[in-house]
MARVEX-526729 format. One record per residue: residue number from 1; y, x, z of N, C-alpha, C in turn. Coordinates in pm, whole numbers, padded with zeros to 5 digits. Layout:
% residues N
  roke     n_Y     n_X     n_Z    ca_Y    ca_X    ca_Z     c_Y     c_X     c_Z
   NUM       Y       X       Z       Y       X       Z       Y       X       Z
...
***
This chain:
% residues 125
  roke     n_Y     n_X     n_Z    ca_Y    ca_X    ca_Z     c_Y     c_X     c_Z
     1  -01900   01742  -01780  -02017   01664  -01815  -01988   01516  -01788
     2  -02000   01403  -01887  -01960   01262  -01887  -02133   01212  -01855
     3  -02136   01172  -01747  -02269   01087  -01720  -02279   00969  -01768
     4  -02420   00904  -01844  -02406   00756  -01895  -02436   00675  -01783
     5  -02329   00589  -01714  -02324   00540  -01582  -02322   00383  -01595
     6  -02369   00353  -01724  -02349   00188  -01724  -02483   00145  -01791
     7  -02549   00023  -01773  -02692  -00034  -01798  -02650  -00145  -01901
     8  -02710  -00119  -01991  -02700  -00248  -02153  -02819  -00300  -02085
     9  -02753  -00427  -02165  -02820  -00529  -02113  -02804  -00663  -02248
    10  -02912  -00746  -02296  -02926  -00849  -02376  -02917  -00944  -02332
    11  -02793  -01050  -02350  -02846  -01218  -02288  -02766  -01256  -02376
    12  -02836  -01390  -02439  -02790  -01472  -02544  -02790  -01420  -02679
    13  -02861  -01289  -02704  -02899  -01210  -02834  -02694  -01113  -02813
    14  -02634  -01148  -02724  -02535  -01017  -02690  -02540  -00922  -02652
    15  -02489  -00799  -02665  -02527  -00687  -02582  -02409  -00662  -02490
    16  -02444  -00617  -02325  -02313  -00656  -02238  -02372  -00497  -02197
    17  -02262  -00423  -02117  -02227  -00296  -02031  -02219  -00352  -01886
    18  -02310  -00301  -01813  -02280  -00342  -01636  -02266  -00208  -01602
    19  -02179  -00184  -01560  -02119  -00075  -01452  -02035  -00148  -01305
    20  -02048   00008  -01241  -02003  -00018  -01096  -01899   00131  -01083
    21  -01778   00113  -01146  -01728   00208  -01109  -01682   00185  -00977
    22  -01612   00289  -00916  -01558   00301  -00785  -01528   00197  -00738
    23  -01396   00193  -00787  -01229   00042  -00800  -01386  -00065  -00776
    24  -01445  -00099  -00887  -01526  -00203  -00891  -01605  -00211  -00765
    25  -01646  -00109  -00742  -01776  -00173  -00630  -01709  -00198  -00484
    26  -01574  -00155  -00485  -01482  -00210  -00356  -01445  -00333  -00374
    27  -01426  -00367  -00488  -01351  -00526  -00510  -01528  -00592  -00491
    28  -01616  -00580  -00535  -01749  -00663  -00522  -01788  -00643  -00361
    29  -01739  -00538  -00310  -01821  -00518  -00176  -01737  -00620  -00054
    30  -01570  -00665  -00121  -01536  -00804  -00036  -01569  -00917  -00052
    31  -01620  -00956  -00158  -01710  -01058  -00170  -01817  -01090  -00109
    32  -01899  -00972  -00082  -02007  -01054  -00030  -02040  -01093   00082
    33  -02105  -01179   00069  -02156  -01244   00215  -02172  -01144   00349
    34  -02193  -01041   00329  -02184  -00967   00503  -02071  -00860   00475
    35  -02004  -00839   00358  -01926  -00740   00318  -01940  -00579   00345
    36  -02060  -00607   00302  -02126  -00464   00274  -02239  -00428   00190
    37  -02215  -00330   00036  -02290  -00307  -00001  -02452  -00275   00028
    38  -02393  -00193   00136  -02513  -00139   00162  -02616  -00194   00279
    39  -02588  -00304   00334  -02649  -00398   00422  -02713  -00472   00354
    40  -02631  -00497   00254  -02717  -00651   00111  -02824  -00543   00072
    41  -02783  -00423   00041  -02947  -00379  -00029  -03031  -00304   00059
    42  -03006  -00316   00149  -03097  -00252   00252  -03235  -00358   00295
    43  -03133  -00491   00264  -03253  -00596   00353  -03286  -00704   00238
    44  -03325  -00650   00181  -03381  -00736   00035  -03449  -00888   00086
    45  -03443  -00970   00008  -03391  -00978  -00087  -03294  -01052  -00070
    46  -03135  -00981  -00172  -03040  -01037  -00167  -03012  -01182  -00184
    47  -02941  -01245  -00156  -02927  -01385  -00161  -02852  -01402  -00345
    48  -02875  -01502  -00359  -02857  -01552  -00518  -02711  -01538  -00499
    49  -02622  -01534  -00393  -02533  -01552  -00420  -02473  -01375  -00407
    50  -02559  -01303  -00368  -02460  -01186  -00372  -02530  -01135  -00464
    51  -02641  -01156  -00569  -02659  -01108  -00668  -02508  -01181  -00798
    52  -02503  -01276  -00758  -02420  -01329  -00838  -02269  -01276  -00833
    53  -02236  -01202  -00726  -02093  -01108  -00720  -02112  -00984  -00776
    54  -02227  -00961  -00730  -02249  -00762  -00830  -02285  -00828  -00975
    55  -02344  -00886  -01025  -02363  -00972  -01175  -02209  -00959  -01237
    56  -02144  -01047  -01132  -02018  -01017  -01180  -01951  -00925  -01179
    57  -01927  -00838  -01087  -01848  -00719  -01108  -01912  -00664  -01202
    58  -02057  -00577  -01216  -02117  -00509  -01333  -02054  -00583  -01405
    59  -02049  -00693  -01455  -01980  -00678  -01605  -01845  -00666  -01605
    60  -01749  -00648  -01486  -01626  -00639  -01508  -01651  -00480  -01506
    61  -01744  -00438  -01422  -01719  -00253  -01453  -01727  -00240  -01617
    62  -01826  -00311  -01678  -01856  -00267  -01802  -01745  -00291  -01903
    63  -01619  -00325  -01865  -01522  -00371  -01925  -01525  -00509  -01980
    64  -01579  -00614  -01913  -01601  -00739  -02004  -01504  -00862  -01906
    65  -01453  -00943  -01946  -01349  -01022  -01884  -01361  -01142  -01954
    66  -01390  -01251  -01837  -01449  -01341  -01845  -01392  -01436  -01716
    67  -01422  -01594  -01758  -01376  -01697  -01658  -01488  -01708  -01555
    68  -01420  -01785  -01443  -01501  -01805  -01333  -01647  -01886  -01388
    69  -01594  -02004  -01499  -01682  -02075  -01580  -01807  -01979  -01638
    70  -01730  -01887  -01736  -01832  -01813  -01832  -01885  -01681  -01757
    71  -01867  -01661  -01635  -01964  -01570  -01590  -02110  -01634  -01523
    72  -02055  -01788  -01452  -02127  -01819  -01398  -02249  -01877  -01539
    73  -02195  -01876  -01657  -02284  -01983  -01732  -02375  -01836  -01783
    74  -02298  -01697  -01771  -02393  -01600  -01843  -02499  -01572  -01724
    75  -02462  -01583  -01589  -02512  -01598  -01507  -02659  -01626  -01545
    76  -02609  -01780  -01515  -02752  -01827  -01533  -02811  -01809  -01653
    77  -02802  -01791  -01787  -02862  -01740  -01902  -02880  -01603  -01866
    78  -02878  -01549  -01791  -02924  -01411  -01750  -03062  -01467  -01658
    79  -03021  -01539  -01589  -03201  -01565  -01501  -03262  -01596  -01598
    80  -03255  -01694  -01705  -03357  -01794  -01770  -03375  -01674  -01864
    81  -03305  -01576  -01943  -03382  -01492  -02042  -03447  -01330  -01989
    82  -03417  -01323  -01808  -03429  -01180  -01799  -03554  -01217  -01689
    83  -03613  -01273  -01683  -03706  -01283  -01584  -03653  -01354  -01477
    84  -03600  -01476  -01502  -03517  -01488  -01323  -03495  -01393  -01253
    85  -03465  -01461  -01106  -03365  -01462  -01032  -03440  -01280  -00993
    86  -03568  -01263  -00961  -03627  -01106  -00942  -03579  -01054  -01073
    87  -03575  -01059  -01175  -03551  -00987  -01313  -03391  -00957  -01305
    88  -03336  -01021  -01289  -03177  -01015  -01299  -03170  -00926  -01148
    89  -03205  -00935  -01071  -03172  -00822  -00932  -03194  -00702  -00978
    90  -03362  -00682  -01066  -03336  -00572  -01082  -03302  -00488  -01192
    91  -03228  -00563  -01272  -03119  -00473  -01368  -03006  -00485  -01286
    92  -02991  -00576  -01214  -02831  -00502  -01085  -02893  -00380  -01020
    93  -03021  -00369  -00934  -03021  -00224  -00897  -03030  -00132  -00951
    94  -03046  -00135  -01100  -03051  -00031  -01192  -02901  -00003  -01221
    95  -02846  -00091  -01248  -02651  -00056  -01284  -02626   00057  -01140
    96  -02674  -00018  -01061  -02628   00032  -00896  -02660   00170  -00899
    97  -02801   00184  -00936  -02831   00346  -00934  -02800   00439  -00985
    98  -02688   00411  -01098  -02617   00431  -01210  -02455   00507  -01157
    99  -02407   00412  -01036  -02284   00383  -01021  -02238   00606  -00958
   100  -02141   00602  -00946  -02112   00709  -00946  -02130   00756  -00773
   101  -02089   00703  -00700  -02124   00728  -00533  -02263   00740  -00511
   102  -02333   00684  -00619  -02501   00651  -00531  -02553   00828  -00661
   103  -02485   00858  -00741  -02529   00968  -00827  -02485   01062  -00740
   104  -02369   01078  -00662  -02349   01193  -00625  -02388   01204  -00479
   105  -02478   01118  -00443  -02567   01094  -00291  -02683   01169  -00380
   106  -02715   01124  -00486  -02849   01214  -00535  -02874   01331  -00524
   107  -02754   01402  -00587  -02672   01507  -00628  -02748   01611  -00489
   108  -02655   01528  -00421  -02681   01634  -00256  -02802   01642  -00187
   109  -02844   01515  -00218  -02999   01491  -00154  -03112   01606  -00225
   110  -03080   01614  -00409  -03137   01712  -00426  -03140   01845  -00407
   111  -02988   01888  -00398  -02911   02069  -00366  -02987   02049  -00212
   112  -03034   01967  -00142  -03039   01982   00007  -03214   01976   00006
   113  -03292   01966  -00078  -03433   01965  -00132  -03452   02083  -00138
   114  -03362   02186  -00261  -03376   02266  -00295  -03356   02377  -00207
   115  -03261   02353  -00109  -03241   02467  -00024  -03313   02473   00059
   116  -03365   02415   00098  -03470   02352   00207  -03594   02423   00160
   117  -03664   02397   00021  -03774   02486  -00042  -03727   02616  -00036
   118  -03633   02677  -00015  -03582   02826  -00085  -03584   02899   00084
   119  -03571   02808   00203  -03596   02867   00289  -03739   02932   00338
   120  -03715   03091   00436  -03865   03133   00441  -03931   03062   00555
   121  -04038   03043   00519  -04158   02958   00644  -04179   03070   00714
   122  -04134   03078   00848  -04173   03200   00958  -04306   03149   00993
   123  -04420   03283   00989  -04570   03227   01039  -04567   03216   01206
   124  -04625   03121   01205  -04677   03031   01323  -04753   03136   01444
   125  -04688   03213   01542  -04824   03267   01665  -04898   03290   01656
***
């Protein structure tokens, strides 16, 4: 089964692919400012600047390759046409929820739902 793991996205009337494969979200997770994914999204809201490293990686997951110049300029044509700086975060947490580690955290969270319902409730004394 091939999961659709990447978020389209419109800026500048283009259509771009943001993904977070694996490789990718290790190379974005030294970038950022506390160097940890999961610290930046735990304590919202991320700083402009570590939205601006997952911005970038998503589009390098999505296969798109680009200068330090032209990411930063889609960058910002991504705030001004997607809702700013809140609008553009949250099509990064949507790529994110997408990415393959945070699907197969789902994965288990649900098999561990399910088993959990399937157990018998012993009556109470």
């Amino acid at each position: 089964m091939v999961l659709d793991v990447f978020k389209n996205v419109t800026i500048d009337g283009k259509e771009y692919k943001l993904g977070f494969p694996n490789k990718v979200l290790y190379k974005a997770e030294r970038e950022l400012s506390c160097g940890n994914l999961i610290r930046v999204m735990a304590f919202p809201p991320p700083s402009m600047g570590d939205i601006f490293v997952l911005f970038k990686y998503a589009l390098i997951g999505g296969g798109h390759k680009f200068t330090e110049e032209e990411y930063d300029d889609l960058f910002n044509n991504a705030i001004a046409e997607l809702g700013g700086y809140v609008g553009v975060s949250e099509i990064i947490l949507a790529a994110l929820e997408l990415a393959a580690p945070l699907q197969a955290q789902k994965q288990a969270q649900k098999q561990s739902k399910k088993a959990e319902a399937r157990e018998p409730v012993s009556p109470t004394p």
